[in-house]
N, C-alpha and C positions, 0 to 999 in steps of 0.2 A: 506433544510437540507442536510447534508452529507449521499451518498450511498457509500457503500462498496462493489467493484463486486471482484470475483477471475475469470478470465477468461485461461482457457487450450487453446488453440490456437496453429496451426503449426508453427513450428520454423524454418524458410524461411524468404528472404530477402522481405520487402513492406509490412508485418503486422502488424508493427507501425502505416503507415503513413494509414494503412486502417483504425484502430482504431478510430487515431485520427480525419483522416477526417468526419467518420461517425458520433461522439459528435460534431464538427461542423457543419453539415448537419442538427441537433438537437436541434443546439444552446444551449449545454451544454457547460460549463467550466470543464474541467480536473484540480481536484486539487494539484492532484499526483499521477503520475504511475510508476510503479517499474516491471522490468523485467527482466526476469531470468530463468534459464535451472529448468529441472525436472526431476524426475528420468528415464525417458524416454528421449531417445536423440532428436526424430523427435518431441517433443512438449517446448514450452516454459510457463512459469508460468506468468499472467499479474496480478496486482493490481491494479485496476483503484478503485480512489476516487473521486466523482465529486460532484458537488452541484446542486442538483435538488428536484423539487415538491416531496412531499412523493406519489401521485398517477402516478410520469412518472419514478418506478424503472421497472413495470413490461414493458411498454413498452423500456425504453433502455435492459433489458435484451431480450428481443422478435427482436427488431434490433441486438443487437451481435450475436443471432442464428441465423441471417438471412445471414450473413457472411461467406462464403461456408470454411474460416479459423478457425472459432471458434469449437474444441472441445467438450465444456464445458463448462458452464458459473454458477455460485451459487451467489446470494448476503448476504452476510453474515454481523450480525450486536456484536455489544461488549459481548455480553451476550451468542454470538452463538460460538466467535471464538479467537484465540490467536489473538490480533492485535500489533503489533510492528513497532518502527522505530528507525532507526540509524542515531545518529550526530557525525559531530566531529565539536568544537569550538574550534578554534584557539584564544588565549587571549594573550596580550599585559602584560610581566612579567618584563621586565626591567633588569638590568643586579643584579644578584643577592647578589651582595655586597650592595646595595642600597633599594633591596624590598625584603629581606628574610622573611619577617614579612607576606609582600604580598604572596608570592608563600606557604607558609605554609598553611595562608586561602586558596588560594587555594585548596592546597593538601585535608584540612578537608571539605571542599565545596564537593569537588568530592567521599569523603569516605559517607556522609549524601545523596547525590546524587546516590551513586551506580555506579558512572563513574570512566572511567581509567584514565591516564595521558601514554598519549602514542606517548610521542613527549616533548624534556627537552628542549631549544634554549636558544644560551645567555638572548636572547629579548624576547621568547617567551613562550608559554606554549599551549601543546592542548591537548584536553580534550575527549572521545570516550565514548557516551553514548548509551544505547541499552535501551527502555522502550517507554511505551506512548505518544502521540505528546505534554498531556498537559503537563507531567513531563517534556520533554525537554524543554519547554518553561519557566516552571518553573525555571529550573536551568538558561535561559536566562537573564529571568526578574530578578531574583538574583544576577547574575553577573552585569547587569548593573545599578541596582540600589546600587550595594556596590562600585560604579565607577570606575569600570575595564574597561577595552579597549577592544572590540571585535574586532578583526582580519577580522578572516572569520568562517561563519558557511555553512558548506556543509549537508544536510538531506537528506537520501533516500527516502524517504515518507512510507506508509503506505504498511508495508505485513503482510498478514492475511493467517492462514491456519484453518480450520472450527475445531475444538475439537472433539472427537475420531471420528471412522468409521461411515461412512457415505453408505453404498450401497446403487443403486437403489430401490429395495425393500424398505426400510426402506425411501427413499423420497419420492417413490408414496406416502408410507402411509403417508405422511406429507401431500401428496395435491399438491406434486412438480416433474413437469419433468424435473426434476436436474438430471441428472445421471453421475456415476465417470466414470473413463477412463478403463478398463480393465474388466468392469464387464461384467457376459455371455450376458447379456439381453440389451447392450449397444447399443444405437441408430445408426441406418445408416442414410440415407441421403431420406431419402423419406419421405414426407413434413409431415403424420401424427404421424413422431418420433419427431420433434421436436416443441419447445414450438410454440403455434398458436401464430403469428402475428397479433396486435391490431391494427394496422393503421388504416382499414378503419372503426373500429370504433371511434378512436379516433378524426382522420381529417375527419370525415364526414359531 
């Protein structure tokens, strides 16, 4: 199944390629990750999507605390948080003395979709949509079963931010040593702040 993690992390050069390496340490797949500043300058926002057992999210979230780069880590699922993703389709429109009928569908294609058209080319057409992975697929499957031409589609994958306030306090009392960035009571770096480490139970 699909995990959903938000990971806080210092925004410094090599904490990508630490990420990454550590899901292949794990022999997970990254389905998609999407990175980006936060309102804090010294931190970056990460969305890692991967595909894993439902019993190995607490352990990958117990390896990214182990990370001396990770701030902050939550897994958050549809029901707990905004999830979002961003396309652009580039489509194949022909020169429009010839497919006016076409780019019109289109046009109405993208008003039932919710999508922009943010891009006119003699030959071309593309398309910028903001919503769900399955919606955008949606409008995929649409476009090529009405046999239009896909160009190119470019997707940022998956960003998630958890719906309303979230304090530490109000995680403990969830059962979770999740805690935000700025809160008084917010973890330092002394191993019984951060979430315990399952390994040797797991690889035992």
């Amino acid at each position: 199944m699909l995990h959903t993690f938000i990971a806080l992390v210092d925004n410094k050069p090599g904490v990508l390629t630490r990420i990454a390496s550590l899901f292949r340490r794990l022999n997970i797949n990254i389905a998609s990750l999407t990175v980006g500043e936060t309102e804090r300058e010294e931190i970056s926002r990460m969305t890692i999507v991967c595909e894993a057992p439902d019993n190995a999210a607490h352990r990958i979230r117990a390896s990214l605390y182990k990370l001396e780069i990770t701030r902050d880590i939550d897994e958050v699922g549809r029901s707990e948080a905004v999830i979002r993703e961003l396309a652009l389709i580039k489509v194949a429109a022909g020169p429009p003395a010839s497919t006016m009928s076409s780019r019109t569908h289109l046009f109405e294609l993208a008003e039932v979709f919710r999508a922009r058209i943010v891009d006119l080319a003699p030959e071309s057409l593309m398309l910028e949509m903001t919503g769900s992975a399955s919606k955008i697929e949606g409008l995929i499957q649409v476009l090529t079963e009405s046999n239009y031409k896909i160009l190119e589609v470019s997707r940022t994958g998956r960003m998630a931010m958890r719906r309303g306030k979230h304090t530490s306090r109000v995680m403990r009392a969830l059962g979770s040593k999740k805690y935000q960035i700025g809160d008084p009571d917010y973890p330092g770096t002394s191993d019984e702040d951060i979430l315990p480490n399952q390994f040797a139970e797991h690889d035992a």
